[in-house]
C-alpha positions as CSV (number, residue, x, y, z in Angstrom):
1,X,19.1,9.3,9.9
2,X,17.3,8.2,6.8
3,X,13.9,7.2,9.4
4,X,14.1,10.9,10.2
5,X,12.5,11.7,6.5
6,X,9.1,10.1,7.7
7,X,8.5,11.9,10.3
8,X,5.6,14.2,10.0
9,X,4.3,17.1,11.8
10,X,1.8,15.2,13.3
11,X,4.3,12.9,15.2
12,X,5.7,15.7,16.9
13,X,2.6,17.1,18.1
14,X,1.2,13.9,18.8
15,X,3.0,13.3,23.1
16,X,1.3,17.0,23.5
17,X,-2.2,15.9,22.1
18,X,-1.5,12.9,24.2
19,X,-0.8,14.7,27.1
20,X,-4.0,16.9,26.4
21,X,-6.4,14.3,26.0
22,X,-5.6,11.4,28.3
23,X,-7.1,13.2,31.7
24,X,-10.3,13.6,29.1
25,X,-10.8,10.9,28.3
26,X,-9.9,9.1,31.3
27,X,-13.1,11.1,32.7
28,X,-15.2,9.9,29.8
29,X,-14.2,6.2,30.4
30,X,-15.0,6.5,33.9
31,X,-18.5,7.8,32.9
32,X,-19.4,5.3,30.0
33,X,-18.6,2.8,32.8
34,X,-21.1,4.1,34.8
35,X,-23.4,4.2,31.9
36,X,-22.6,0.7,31.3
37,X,-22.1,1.9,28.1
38,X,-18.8,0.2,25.7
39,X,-17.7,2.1,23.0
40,X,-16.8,0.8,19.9
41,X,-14.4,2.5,17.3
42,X,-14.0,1.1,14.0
43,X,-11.7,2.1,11.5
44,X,-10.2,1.0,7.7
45,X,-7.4,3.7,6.9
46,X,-8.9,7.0,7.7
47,X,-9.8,7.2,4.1
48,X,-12.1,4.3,2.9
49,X,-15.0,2.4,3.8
50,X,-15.4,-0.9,1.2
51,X,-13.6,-3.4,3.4
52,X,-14.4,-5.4,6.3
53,X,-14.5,-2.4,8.5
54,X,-17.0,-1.1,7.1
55,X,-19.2,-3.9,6.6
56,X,-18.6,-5.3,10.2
57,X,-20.0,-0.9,10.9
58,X,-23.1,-1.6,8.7
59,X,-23.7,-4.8,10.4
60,X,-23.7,-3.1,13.6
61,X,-25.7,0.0,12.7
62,X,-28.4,-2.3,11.2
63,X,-28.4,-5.2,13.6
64,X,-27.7,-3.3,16.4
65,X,-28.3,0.1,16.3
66,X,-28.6,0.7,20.0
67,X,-25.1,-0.2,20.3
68,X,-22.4,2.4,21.4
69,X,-20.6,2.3,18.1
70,X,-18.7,5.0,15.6
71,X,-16.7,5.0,12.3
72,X,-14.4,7.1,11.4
73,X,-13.0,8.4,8.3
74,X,-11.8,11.4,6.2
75,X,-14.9,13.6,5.3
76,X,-13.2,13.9,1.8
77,X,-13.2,10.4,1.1
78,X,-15.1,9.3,-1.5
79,X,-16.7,6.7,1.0
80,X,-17.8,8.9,3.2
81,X,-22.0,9.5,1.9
82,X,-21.4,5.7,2.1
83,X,-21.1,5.5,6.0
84,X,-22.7,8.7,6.6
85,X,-25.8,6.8,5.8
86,X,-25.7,5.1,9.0
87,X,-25.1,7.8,10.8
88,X,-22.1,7.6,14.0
89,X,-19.0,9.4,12.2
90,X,-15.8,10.5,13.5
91,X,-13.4,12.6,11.4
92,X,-10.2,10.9,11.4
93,X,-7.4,12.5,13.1
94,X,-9.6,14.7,14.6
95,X,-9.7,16.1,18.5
96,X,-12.6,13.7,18.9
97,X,-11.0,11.0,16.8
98,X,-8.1,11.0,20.1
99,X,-10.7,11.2,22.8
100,X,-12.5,8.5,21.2
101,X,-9.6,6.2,20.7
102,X,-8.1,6.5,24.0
103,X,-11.7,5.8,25.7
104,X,-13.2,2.8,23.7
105,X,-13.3,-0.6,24.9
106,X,-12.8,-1.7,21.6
107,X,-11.2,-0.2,18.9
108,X,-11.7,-2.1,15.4
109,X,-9.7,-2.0,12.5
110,X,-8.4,-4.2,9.1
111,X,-4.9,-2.7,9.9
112,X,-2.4,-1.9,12.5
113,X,-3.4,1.6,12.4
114,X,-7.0,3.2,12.3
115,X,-5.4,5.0,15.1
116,X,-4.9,9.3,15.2
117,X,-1.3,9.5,14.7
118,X,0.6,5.5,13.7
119,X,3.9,6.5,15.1
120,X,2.9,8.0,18.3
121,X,0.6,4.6,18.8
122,X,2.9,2.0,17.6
123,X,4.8,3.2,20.7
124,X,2.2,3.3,23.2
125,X,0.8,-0.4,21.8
126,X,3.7,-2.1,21.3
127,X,6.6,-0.8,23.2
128,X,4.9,0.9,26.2
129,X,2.0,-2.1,25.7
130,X,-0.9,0.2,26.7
131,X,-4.5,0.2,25.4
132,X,-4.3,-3.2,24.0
133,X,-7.9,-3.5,23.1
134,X,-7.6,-3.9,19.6
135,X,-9.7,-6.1,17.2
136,X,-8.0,-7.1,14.6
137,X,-10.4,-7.4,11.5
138,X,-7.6,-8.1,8.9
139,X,-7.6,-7.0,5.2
140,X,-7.3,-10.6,3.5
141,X,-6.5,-14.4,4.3
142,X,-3.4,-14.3,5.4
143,X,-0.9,-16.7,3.1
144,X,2.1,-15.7,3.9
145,X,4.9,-15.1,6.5
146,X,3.4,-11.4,8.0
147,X,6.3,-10.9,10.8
148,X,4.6,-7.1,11.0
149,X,1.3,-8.7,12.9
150,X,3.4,-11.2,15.0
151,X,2.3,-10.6,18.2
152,X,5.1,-9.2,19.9
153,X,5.3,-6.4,16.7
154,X,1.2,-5.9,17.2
155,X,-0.3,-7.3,20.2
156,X,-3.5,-7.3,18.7
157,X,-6.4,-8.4,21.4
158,X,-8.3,-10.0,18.9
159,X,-7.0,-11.6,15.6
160,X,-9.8,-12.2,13.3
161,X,-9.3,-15.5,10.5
162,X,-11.3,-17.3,8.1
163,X,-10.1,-20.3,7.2
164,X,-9.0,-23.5,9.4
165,X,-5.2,-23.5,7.7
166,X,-5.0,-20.0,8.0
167,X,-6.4,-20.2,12.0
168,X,-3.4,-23.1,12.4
169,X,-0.7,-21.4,10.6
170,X,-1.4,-17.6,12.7
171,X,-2.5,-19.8,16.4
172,X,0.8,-21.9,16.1
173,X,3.2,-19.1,14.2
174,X,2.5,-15.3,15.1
175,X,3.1,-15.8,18.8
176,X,-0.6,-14.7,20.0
177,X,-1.6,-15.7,23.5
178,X,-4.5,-18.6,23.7
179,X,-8.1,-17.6,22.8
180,X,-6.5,-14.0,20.6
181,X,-6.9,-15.6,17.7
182,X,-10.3,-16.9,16.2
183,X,-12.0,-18.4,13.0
184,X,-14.5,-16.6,12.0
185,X,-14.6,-15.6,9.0
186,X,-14.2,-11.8,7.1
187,X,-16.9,-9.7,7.9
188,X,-16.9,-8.8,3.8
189,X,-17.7,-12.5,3.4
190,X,-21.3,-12.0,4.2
191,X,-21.4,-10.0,0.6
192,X,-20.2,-12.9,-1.5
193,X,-23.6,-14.9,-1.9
194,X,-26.2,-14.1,-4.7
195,X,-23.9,-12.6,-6.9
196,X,-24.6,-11.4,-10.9
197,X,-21.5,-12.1,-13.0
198,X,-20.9,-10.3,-16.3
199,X,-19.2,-10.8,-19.0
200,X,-16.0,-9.4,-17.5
201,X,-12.5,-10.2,-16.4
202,X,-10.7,-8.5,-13.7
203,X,-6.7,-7.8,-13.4
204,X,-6.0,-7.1,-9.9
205,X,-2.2,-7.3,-9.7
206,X,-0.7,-6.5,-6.0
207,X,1.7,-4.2,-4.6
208,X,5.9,-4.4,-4.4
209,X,7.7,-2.7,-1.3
210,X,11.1,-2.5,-3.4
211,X,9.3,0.3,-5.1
212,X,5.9,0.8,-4.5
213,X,6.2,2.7,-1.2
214,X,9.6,4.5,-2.3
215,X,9.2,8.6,-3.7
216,X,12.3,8.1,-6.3
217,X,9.9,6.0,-8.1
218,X,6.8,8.6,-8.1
219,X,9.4,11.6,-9.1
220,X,11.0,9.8,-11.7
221,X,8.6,7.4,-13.9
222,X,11.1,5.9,-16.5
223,X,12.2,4.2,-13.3
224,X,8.6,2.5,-12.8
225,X,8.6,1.7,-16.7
226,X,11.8,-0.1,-16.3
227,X,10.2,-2.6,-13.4
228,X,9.2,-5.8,-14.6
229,X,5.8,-5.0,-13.2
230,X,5.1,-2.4,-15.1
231,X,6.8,-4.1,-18.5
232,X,4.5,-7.5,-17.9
233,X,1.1,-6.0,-17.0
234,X,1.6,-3.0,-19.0
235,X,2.1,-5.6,-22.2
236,X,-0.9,-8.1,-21.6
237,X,-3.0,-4.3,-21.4
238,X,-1.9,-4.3,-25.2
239,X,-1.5,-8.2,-25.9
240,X,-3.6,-8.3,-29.6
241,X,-4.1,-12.2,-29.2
242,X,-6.5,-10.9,-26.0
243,X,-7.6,-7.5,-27.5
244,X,-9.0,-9.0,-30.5
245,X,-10.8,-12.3,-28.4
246,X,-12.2,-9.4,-25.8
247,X,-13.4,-6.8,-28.9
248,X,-15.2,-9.9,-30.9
249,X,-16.6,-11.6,-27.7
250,X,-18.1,-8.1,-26.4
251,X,-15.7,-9.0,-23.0
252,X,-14.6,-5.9,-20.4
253,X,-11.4,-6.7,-18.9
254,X,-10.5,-3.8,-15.5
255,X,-7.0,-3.1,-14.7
256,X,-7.5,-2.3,-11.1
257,X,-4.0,-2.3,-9.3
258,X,-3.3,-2.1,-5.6
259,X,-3.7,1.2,-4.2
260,X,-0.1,1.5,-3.5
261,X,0.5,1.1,-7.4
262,X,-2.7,3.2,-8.2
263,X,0.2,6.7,-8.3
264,X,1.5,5.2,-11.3
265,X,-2.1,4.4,-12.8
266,X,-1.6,7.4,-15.5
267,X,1.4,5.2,-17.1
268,X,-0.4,2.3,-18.2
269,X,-2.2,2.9,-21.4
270,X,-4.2,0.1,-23.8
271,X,-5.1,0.2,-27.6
272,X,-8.3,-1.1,-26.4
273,X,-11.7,0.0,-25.4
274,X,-12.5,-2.9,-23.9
275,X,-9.6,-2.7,-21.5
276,X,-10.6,-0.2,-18.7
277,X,-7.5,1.1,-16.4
278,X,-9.4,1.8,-13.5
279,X,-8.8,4.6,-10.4
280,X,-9.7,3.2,-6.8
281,X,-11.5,6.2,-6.3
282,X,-14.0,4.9,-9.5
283,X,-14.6,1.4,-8.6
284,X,-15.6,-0.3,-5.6
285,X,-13.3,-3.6,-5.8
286,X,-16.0,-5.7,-4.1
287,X,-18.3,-4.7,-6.8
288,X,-15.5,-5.7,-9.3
289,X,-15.0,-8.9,-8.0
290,X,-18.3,-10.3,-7.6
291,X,-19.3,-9.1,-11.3
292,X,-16.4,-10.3,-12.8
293,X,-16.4,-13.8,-14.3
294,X,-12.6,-14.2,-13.7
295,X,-9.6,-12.8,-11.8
296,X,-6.1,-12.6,-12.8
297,X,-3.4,-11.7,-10.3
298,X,-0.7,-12.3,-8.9
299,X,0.1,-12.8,-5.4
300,X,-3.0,-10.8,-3.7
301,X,-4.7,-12.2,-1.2
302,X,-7.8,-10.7,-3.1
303,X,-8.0,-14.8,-5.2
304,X,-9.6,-15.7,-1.8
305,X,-12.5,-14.1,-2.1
306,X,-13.0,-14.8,-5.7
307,X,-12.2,-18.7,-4.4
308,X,-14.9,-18.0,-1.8
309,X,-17.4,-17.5,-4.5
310,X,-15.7,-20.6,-6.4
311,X,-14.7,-18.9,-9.3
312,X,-11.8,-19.2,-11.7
313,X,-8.2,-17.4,-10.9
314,X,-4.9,-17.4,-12.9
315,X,-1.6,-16.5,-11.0
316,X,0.6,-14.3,-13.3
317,X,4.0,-14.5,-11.3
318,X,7.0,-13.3,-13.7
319,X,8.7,-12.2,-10.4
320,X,8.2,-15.2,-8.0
321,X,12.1,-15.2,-7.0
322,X,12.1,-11.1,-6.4
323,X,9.3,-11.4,-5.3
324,X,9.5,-13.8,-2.2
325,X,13.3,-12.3,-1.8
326,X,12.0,-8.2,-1.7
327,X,8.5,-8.7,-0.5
328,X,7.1,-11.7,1.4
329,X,7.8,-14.4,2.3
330,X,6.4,-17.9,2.3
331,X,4.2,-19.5,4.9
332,X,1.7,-22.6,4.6
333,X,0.5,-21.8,1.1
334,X,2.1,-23.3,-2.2
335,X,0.4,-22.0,-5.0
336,X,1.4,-24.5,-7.0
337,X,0.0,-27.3,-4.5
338,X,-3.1,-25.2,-3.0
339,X,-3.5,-22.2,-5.8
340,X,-7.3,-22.5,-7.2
341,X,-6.3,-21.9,-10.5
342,X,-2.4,-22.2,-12.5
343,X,0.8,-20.5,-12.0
344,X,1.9,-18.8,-15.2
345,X,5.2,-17.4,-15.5
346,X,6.1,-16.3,-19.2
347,X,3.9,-13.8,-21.2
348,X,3.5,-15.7,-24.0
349,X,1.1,-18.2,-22.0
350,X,-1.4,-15.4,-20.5
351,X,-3.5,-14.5,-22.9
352,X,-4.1,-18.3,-23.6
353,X,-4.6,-18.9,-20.7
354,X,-7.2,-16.4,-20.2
355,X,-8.8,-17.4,-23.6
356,X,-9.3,-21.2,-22.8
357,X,-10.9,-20.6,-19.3
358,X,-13.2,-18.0,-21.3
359,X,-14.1,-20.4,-24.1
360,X,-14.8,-23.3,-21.8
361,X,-17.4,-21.2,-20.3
362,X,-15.6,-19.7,-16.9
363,X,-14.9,-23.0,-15.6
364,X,-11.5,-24.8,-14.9
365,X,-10.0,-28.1,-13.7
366,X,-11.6,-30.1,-11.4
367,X,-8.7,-30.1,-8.9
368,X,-8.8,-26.1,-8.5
369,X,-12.6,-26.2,-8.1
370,X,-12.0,-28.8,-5.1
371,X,-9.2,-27.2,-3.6
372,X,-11.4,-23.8,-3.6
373,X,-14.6,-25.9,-2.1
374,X,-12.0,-27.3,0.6
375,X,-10.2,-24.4,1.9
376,X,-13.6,-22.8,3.4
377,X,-15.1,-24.7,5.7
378,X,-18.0,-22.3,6.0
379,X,-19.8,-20.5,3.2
380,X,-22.3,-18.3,5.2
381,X,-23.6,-15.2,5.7
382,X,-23.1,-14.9,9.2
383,X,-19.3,-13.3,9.2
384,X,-20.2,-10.5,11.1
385,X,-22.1,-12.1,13.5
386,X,-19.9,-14.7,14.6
387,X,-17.2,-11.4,15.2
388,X,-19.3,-9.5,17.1
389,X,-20.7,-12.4,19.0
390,X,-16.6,-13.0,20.0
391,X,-16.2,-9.4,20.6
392,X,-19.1,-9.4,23.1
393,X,-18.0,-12.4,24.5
394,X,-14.4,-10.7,25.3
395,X,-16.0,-7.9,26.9
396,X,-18.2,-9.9,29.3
């Protein structure tokens, strides 16, 4: 009874669109195949364009733009003037967003959905397993135990990775058939060379299911404030060992918080000026993380980009036990074996921490700067072309 809270609208209208659509666009398939024509859909969430979706779309549109190929996304999305520039845009959920997704060869995404209605399609994919064509772009190097992309709870066609443990740990754990899964690196890779780094530090904590995704949370905030998340981050916001090394060193620290915690961004406050709490709708996080000189987090898969461009991280984990109990769990990475930077787990050490890597000029231990160097094979800008060379090489 409780599931029957999330259903929307939409997933009860979705069998009659369905039915609506389907003799459509079985008439449009037949004719793109005489027009030897494949259609590509790519899609993030319906709402953004900064992540590999969209950089694997400009890649197209500039390296192929003769290519059959569409993006779609929310026309009130603050990303949208940035796709619009290459031209080929679908609105999501629309009548055309259905047609288009039930005709494509391929259709692209960085998540399970990208889809008109997630529900309706998790049906169809996985339990009815129809219009399997799906290209799995991914959001970030998978760490962890992901049970939600196993192939029997996804059945993605194509599983896109970038990093040889990462390729082991999903070929020989997630259940994919031979030849789904493939190394090739994230299309937002390609973005990660020829950088400028300021003097700025970024705080890019991740997301917790426990509360994150629940509505008691969002109706009553003293319940938020009461999380160790918001205590621990919310504190090294005011830390005055930091503010005062930040306010004499002329050094901009952003709070940028997962987009599932970005509801609650209007609690967290700082007695500094140099400490900028930061709205996803503001900042482009690739921009963030290639001008900033340093990352703290947590347990976000965004430290491997910031490793990919071999620079510093600190892991703030106050929560590790919750965490890894509530959340995710574990799979081939130790942090404390194969992090790129240290594991700190009492407040009284961040600020330090953040202070000595600052003052010896951005750069850590050896040992984190080798295990970063390691991890990537491959440090290239040719991401996107290796996906859609593996793409093309599917369809043929």
């Amino acid at each position: 009874m409780k599931r029957l809270r999330y259903i929307k609208l939409s997933d009860i209208f979705a069998p009659i669109i369905f039915i609506l659509v389907l003799p459509i666009s079985l008439i449009y398939r037949a004719f793109l195949k005489i027009s030897n024509k494949k259609l590509w859909l790519i899609c993030e969430d319906g709402y953004t364009a900064r992540d590999n979706g969209y950089y694997f779309y400009r890649f197209i549109r500039m390296k192929h733009p003769k290519d059959y190929c569409f993006y779609v996304i929310d026309k009130n999305s603050s990303d949208y003037n940035k796709v619009k520039e290459y031209g080929n845009i679908i609105k999501f959920k629309s009548f055309k967003h259905w047609l288009y997704y039930l005709s494509a060869s391929k259709n692209i995404s960085i998540h399970k959905h990208g889809n008109p209605c997630q529900s309706f399609f998790y049906i169809i994919h996985v339990i009815l397993k129809l219009y399997n064509n799906r290209v799995f772009l991914q959001h970030g190097v998978i760490k962890d135990d992901l049970p939600f992309v196993y192939y029997k709870n996804a059945r993605f066609r194509l599983f896109i990775c970038s990093a040889k443990r990462e390729f082991e740990y999903v070929k020989n754990n997630f259940g994919y058939p031979e030849g789904y899964v493939v190394n090739t690196g994230l299309a937002r890779f390609d973005t990660l060379h020829d950088i400028k780094i300021g003097k700025q530090i970024l705080l890019m904590p991740t997301w917790r299911n426990w509360f994150g995704g629940h509505t008691e949370f969002e109706k009553n905030k003293d319940l938020f404030k009461n999380t160790n998340f918001f205590k621990h981050w919310n504190n090294l916001l005011n830390n005055e060992e930091l503010i005062k090394y930040i306010e004499n060193n002329n050094i901009i620290v952003y709070f940028y918080p997962h987009q599932h915690m970005q509801k609650f961004l209007s609690l967290f406050k700082s007695t500094s000026n140099n400490i900028k709490i930061v709205d996803n709708k503001e900042k482009d996080i690739q921009d963030l993380l290639k001008a900033s000189a340093l990352l703290v987090t947590d347990y976000s898969s965004v430290f491997m980009d910031f490793g990919y461009m071999n620079k510093p991280v600190i892991y703030y984990q106050f929560d590790e036990e919750e965490f890894r109990t509530k959340h995710l769990q574990k799979g081939y990475f130790d942090y404390r074996l194969d992090g790129f930077g240290e594991v700190i787990t009492n407040e009284s050490d961040i600020s330090s921490k953040i202070i000595k890597i600052i003052n010896n000029n951005y750069q850590d231990i050896e040992e984190y700067e080798k295990r970063r160097l390691d991890f990537f094979e491959v440090r290239d800008t040719n991401n996107c072309k290796r996906i859609y060379d593996i793409i093309k090489e599917i369809e043929e």
